[in-house]
C-alpha positions as CSV (number, residue, x, y, z in Angstrom):
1,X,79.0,126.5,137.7
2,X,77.5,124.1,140.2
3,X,75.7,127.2,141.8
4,X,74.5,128.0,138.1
5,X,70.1,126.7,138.4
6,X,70.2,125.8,135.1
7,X,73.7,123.6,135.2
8,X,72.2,121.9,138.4
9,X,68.9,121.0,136.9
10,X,70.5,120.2,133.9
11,X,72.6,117.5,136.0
12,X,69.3,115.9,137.4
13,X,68.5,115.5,134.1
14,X,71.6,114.0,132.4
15,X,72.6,111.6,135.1
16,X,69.7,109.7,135.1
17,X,68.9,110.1,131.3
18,X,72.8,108.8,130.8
19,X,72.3,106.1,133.4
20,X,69.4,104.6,131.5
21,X,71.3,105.1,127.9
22,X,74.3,103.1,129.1
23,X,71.6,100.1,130.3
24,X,69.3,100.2,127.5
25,X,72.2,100.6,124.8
26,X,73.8,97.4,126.6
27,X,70.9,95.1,126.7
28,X,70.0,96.5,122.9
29,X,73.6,95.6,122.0
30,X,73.2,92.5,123.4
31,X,69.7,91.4,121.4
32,X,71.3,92.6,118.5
33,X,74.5,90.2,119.2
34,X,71.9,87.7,119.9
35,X,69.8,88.9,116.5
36,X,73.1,88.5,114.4
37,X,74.3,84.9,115.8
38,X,70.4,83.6,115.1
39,X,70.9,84.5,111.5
40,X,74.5,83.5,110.9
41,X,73.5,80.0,113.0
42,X,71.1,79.4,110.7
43,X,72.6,80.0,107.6
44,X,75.2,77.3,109.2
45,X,72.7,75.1,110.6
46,X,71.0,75.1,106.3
47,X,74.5,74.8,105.0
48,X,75.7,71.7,107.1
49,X,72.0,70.3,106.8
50,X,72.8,70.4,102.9
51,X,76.2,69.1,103.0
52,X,75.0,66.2,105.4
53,X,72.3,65.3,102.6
54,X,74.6,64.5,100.7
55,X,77.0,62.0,101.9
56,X,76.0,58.6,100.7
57,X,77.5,55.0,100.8
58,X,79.3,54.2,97.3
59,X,81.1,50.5,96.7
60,X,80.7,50.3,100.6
61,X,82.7,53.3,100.9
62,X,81.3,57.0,102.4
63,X,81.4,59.3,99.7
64,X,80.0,63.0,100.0
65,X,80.0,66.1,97.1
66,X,79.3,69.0,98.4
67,X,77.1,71.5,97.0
68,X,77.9,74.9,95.5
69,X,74.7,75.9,96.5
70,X,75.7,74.9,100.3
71,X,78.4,77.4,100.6
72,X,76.3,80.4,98.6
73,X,74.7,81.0,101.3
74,X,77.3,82.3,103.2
75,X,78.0,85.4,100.4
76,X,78.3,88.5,101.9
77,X,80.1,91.5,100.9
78,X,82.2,91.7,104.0
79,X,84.3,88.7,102.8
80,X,84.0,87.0,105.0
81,X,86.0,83.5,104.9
82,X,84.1,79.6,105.2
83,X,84.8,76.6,106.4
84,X,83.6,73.1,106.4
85,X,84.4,69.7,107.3
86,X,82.8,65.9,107.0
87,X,84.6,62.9,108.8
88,X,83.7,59.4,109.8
89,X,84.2,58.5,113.5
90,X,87.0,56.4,112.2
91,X,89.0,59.5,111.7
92,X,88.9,60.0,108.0
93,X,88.3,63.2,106.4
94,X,85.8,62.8,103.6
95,X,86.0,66.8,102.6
96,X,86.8,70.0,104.0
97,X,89.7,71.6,106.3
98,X,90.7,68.9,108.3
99,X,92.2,71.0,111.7
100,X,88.6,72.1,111.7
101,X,88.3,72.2,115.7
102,X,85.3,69.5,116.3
103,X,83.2,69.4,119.9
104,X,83.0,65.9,121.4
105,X,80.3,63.6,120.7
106,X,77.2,64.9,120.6
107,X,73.3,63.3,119.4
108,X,72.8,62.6,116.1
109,X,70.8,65.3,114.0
110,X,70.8,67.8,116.7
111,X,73.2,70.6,116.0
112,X,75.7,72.4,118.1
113,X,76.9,75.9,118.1
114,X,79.8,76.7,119.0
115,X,83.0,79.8,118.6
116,X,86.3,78.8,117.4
117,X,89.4,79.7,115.9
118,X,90.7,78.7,112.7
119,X,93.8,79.9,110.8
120,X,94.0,83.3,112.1
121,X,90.0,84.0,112.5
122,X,87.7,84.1,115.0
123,X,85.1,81.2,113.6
124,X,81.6,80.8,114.3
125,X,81.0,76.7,113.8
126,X,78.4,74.6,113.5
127,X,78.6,70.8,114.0
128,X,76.0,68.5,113.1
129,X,76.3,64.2,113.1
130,X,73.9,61.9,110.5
131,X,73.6,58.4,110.9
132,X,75.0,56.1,108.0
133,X,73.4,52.7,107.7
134,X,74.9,50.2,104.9
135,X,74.5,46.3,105.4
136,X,74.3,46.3,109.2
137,X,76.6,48.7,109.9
138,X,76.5,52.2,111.3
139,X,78.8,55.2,110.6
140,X,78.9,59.0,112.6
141,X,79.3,61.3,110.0
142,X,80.0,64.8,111.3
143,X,79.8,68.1,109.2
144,X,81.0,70.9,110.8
145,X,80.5,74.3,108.8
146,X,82.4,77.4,110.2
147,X,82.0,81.0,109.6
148,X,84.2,84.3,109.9
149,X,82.7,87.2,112.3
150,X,82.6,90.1,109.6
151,X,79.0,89.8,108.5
152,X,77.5,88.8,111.8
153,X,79.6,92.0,113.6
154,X,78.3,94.5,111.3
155,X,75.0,93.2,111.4
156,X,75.0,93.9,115.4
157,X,76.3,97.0,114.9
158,X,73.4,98.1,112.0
159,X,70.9,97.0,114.4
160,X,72.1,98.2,117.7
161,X,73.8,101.9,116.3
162,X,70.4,103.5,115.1
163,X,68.8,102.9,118.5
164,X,71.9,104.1,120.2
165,X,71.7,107.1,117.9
166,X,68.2,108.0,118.3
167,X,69.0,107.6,122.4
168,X,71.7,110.1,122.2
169,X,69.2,112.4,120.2
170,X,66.6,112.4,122.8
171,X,69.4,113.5,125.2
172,X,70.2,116.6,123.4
173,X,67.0,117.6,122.3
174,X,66.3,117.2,126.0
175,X,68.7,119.5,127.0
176,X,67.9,122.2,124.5
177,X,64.4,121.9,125.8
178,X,65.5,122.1,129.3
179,X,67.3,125.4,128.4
180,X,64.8,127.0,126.0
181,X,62.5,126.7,128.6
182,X,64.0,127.8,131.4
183,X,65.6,130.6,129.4
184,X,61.8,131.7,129.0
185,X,60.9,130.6,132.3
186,X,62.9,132.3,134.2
187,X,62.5,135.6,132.4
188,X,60.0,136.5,135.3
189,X,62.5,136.4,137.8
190,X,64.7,138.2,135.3
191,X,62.5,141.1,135.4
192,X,62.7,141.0,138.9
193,X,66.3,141.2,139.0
194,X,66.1,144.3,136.7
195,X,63.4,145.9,138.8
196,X,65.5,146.0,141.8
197,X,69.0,146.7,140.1
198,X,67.3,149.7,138.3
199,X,66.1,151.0,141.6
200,X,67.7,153.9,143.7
201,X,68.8,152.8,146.7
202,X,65.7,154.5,148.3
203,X,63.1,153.7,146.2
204,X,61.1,151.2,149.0
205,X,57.9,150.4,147.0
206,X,57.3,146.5,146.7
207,X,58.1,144.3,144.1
208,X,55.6,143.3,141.5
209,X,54.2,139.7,141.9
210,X,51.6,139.4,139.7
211,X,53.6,137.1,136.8
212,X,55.6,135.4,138.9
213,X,55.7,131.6,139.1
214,X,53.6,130.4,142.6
215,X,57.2,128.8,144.0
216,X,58.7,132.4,143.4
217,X,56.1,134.3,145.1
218,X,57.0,133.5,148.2
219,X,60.4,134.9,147.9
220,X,59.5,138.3,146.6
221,X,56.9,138.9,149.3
222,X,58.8,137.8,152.0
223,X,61.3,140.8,150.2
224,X,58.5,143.1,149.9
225,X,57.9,142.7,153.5
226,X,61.6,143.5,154.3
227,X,61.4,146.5,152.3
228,X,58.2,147.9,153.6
229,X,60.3,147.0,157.2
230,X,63.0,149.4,156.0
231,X,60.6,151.9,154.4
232,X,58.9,152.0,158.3
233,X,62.4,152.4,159.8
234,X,63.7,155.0,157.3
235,X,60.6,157.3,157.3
236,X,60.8,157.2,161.0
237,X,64.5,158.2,160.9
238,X,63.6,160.7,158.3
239,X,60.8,162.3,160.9
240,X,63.0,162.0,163.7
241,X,65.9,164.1,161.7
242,X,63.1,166.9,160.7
243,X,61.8,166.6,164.2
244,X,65.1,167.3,166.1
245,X,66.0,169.7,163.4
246,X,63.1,171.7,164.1
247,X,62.6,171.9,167.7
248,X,66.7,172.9,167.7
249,X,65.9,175.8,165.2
250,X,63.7,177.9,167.5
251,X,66.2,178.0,170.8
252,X,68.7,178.5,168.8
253,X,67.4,181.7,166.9
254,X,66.7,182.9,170.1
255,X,70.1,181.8,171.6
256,X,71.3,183.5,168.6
257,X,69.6,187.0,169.5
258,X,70.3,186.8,172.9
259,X,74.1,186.7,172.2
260,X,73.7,189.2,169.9
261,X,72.0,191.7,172.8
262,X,74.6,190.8,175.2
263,X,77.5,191.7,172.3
264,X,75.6,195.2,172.3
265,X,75.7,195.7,175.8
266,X,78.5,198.4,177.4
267,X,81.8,197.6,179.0
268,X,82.1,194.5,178.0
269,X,85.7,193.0,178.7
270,X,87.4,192.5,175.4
271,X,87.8,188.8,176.3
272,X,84.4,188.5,177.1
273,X,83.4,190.3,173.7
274,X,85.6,187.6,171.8
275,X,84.1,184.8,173.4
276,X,80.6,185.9,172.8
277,X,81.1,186.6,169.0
278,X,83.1,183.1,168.8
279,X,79.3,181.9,170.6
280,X,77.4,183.5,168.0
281,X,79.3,182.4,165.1
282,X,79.0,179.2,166.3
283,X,75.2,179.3,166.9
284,X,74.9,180.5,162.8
285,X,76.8,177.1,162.0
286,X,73.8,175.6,164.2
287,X,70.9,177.3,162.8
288,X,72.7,176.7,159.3
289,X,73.0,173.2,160.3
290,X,69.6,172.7,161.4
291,X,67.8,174.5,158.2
292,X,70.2,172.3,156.0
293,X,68.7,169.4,157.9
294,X,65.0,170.3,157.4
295,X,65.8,171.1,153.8
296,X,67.4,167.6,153.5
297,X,64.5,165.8,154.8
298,X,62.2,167.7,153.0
299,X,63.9,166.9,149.9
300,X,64.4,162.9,150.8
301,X,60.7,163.0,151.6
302,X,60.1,164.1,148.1
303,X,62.3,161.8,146.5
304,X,59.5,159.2,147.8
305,X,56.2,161.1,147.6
306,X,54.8,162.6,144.5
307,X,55.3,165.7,144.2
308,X,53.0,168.8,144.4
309,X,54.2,169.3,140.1
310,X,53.8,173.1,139.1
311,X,55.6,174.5,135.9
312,X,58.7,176.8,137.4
313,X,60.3,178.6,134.9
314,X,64.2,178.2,136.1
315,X,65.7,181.8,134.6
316,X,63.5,183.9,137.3
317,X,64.2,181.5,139.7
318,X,68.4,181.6,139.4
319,X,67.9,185.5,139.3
320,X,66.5,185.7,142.7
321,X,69.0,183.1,144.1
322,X,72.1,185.4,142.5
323,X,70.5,188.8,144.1
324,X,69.8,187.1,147.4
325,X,73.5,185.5,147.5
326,X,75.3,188.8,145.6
327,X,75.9,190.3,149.4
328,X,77.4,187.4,150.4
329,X,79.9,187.1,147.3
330,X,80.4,190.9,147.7
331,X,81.8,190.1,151.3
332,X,84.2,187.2,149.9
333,X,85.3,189.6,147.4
334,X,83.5,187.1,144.8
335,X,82.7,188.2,141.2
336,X,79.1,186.7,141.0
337,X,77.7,186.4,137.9
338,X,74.6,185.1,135.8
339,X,74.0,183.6,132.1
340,X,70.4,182.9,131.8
341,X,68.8,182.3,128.5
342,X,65.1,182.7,127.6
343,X,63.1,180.5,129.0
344,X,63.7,177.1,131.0
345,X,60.4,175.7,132.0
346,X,60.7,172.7,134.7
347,X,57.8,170.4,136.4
348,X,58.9,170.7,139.8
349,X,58.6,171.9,143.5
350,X,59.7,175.7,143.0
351,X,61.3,175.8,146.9
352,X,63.0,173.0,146.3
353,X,64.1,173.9,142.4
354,X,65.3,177.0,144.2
355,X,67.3,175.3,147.6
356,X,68.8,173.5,144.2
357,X,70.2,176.9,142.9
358,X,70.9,177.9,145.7
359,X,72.9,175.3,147.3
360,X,75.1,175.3,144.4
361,X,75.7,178.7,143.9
362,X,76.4,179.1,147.8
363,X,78.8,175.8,147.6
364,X,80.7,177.8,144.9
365,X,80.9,181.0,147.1
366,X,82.1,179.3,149.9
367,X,84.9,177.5,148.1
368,X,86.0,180.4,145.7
369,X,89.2,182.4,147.6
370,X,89.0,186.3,147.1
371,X,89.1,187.3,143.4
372,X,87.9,184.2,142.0
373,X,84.2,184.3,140.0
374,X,81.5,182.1,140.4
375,X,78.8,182.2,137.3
376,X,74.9,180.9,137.7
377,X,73.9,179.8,134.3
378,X,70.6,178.3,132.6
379,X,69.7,177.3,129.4
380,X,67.2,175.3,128.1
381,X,66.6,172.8,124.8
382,X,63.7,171.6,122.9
383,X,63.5,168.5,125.2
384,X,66.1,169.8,128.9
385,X,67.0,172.6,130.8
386,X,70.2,172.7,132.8
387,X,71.5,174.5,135.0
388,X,75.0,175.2,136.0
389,X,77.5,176.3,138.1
390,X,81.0,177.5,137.5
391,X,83.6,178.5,139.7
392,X,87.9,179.1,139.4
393,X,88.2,177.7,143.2
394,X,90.6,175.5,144.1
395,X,88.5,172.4,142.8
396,X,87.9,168.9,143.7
397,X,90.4,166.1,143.8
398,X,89.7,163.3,141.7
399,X,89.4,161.1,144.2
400,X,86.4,162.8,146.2
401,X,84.8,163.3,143.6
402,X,82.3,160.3,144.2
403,X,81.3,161.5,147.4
404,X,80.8,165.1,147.8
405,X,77.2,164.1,147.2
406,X,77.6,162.2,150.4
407,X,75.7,163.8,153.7
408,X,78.4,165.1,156.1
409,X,81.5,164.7,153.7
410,X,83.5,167.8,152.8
411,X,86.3,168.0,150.7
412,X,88.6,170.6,152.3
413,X,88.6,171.4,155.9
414,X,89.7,174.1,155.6
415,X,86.2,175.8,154.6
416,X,83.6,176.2,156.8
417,X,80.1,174.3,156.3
418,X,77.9,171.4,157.0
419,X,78.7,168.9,154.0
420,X,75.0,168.7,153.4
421,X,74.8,171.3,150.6
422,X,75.5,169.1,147.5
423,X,73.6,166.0,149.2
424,X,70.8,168.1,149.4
425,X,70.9,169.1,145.6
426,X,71.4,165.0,144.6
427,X,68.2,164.4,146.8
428,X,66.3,167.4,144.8
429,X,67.4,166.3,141.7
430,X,66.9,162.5,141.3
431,X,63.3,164.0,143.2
432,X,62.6,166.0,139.9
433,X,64.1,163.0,137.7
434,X,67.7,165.4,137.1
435,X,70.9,164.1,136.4
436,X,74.1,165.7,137.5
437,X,77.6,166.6,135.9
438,X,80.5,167.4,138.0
439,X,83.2,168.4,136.0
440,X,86.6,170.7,136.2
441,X,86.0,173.8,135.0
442,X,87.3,176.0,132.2
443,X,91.6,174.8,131.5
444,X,91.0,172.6,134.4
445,X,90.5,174.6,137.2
446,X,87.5,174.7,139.4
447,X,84.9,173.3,139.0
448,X,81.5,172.9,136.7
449,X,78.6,170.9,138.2
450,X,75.3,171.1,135.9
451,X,71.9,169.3,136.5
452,X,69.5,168.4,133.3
453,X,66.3,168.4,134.2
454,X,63.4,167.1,131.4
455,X,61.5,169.9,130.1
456,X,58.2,171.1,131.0
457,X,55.4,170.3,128.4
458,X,54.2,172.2,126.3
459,X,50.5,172.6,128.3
460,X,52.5,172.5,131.6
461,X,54.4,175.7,130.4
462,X,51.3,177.5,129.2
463,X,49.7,176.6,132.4
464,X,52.2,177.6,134.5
C-alpha cells in the first residue's frame, strides 16, 4: 500500500489535515469550557448578588431571606443540584449548607470563582462578602452560591461538537475529492498503461503524448526514445539476419550442384559416394535453413510495415500449395488431402498468405510417420476465413505447446527441420491481423492448428 500514489498522497494530506483538527478542536474545546464557565459564573455571580441584597440588620441581629427568584436561575433540565451559603465572620450560619467549602478572606464586593466539592459533586462556587454597618459596628457577610457541572458540561460540548463535526466533514470530503480526482486524473496515464500492455511485443511505434499531464511527458518520451533505440537495434538485427541469409543462399546452391556433379562422376569409392550424399543432404538443410531465414525476416518486417494489401482469395492459393507439396507427401507415404470451400477472400500479401499454407501443410508432412493423412482445409464466413491443418501424427505434448511458435524450438528431435516453420506462420499471421488455434486433432490425436483471418470487403473482393 505505501507504494500505492494515491495512499501516499492521500497521507500528505491526512497528516497535516489531522494535525491541525487535533489543535483547533483543542483550543475550540477550550473557548467553549471557557464559554460555559462565563455563563454558569454569572448566573452565580446574579444569584449571590441577590441573596447578598438581602441580608439586613433586625433587633441588632443579621437576618437574611433568600429569594426564590435567586435560586431560579439556576433551572436547567440537566438537574443539576444548588448550593448556597451566608455566614458572619463570627462563624454563624445565617442560611444555606453550612460544610459549604469557603476561600479565605477576600475584598468586599468583589467575587471569587472558584471549583469545589460538595457531597459527592463536583461544584462550581461563587463567593462574594458585603459589608454590614449597624450602630458603629461592621460585620463580613459571605454568600457563597455553588453549582453542579451538568449544565455547564453539556453546554461545552453543544458548542465545541458541531465545530468538531464540521472539521471531521472537511476531512472526508477532502479525501473523496482527493480520489475522485485523481481517479480522473490519472486516467491519462491509464491509457498509457493499456497502450503498451495491448501491444505485441514488437510493435516499437512511440507512445502518444498529446493528453498527457506536462510532469508525465517527460516519462513517456524518455520511453519513446528507448523504444525508437530498440526499434534501431532490432531492424538492424533484422537486416543483418536477411543479409547473412542471403549472401549464404547463393554458395550454397552452388555448393549444392557441385556435390551433386561430383556424386555423378565414375568410380567413385563407395565411402566417398556416402560422404558426398551425407554433404549434400546437409547442404539442403542449409539452403532450407537460409530461405526459412529470409522468409522470417520478410515476414517480421511486415509485421512492422504496412503492407502492400491486395485481395487473395485463399481456396486457389491452398490448391497450389497441396499440388506443389503432393510429391513430397507421396515420398513419405502421406495421404494428402484438401477441403476447400467456395470462396475465402483475405487482404493480405499473397507470397506470404501462401509461405502461411505452406509452412503448415509442410510442418504436418514432416511430422506425419508413413500411412498417416494430413488435410489442407479452407472455409470462409460472412465476416472470417480460416484455414486449417489436420494431421494423425504423433502430436504435441501439452507442455510445448506454448512454444512451437518459438524460432529455433522443435518438439521432437527426432524429425528433421529448422524450428522456424510455425514461427514463421505466427509472424505472417499477427502481420495480416490472424489468430491461431492449435489444438489435438480428431479423438485426440494429432494435431489441428487453424488461423482466422478477417474477411476481405466486399469492394476488396470485387476488386481483387
Amino acid at each position: 500500500m505505501t507504494n500505492s500514489l494515491r495512499m501516499r498522497l492521500l497521507w500528505w494530506l491526512l497528516v497535516p489535515l489531522a494535525l491541525y483538527v487535533f489543535v483547533t478542536g483543542k483550543a475550540e474545546y477550550d473557548n467553549a469550557r471557557r464559554t460555559a464557565d462565563l455563563v454558569q459564573d454569572n448566573q452565580l455571580i446574579s444569584s449571590a448578588r441577590m441573596i447578598a441584597g438581602e441580608v439586613e440588620w433586625v433587633d441588632g441581629f443579621l437576618r437574611v431571606d433568600v429569594p426564590p427568584a435567586a435560586l431560579e436561575v439556576f433551572v436547567s433540565p440537566y438537574r443539576d443540584q444548588v448550593f448556597y451559603s451566608v455566614s458572619v465572620d463570627d462563624g454563624r450560619l445565617l442560611a444555606g449548607t453550612p460544610d459549604f467549602p469557603t476561600r479565605p478572606q477576600q475584598a468586599p464586593d468583589t467575587p471569587d470563582h472558584y471549583d469545589s466539592h460538595l457531597q459527592g459533586h463536583n461544584v462550581r462556587a461563587v463567593g462574594l462578602v458585603r459589608l454590614m454597618y449597624d450602630n458603629g459596628a461592621t460585620r463580613r457577610v459571605r454568600v457563597t452560591v455553588g453549582k453542579t457541572v451538568r449544565s455547564r458540561d453539556v453546554m461545552a460540548q453543544q458548542l465545541w461538537q458541531p465545530q468538531l463535526v464540521r472539521q471531521i466533514e472537511m476531512i472526508v470530503l477532502a479525501v473523496a475529492l482527493v480520489c475522485i480526482g485523481l481517479t480522473f486524473e490519472l486516467r491519462p496515464l491509464m491509457r498509457v498503461k493499456e497502450d503498451v500492455t495491448d501491444r505485441d511485443p514488437m510493435q516499437l511505434e512511440p507512445i502518444r503524448v498529446e493528453r498527457l499531464h506536462t510532469e508525465l511527458r517527460p516519462i513517456v518520451e524518455a520511453i519513446n526514445q528507448c523504444i525508437a533505440r530498440l526499434g534501431v537495434q532490432v531492424a538492424a538485427q533484422r537486416r543483418f539476419i536477411a543479409d547473412a541469409a542471403h549472401q549464404l543462399r547463393t554458395p550454397l546452391t552452388l555448393l549444392g550442384t557441385q556435390l551433386q556433379f561430383a556424386r555423378q562422376q565414375d568410380g567413385l569409392k563407395p565411402a566417398l559416394d556416402e560422404a558426398l550424399a551425407a554433404m549434400h543432404r546437409s547442404n539442403r538443410s542449409m539452403v532450407g535453413l537460409t530461405n526459412k531465414l529470409l522468409l522470417l525476416a520478410q515476414a517480421e518486417a511486415a509485421d512492422n510495415t504496412q503492407l502492400a494489401l491486395e485481395t487473395v482469395d485463399l481456396v486457389p492459393l491452398a490448391l497450389e500449395v497441396v499440388e506443389d507439396l503432393a510429391l513430397l507427401a507421396q515420398a513419405r507415404g502421406i495421404d494428402l488431402g484438401a477441403e476447400l470451400q467456395g470462396v475465402a477472400p483475405v487482404a493480405g500479401h499473397r507470397g506470404l498468405l501462401q509461405a502461411l499454407i505452406a509452412n503448415l501443410a509442410e510442418n504436418a508432412i514432416r511430422y506425419t510417420g508413413s500411412g498417416g493423412h494430413v488435410t489442407v482445409g479452407v472455409n470462409a464466413t460472412a465476416d472470417t476465413v480460416n484455414v486449417s491443418v489436420l494431421d494423425d501424427g504423433p502430436g504435441i505434448p501439452a507442455e510445448s505447446r506454448s512454444r512451437v511458435f518459438e524460432p529455433f524450438f522443435r518438439a521432437s528431435a527426432d524429425t528433421e527441420g529448422t524450428g522456424l516453420g510455425l514461427a514463421i506462420v505466427r509472424e505472417i499471421a499477427d502481420a495480416h491481423h490472424g489468430e491461431i488455434t492449435l489444438k489435438p486433432g480428431e479423438g485426440g490425436k494429432g494435431v489441428h492448428i487453424s488461423v482466422s483471418f478477417p474477411r476481405a470487403a466486399a469492394e476488396q473482393s470485387q476488386t481483387g
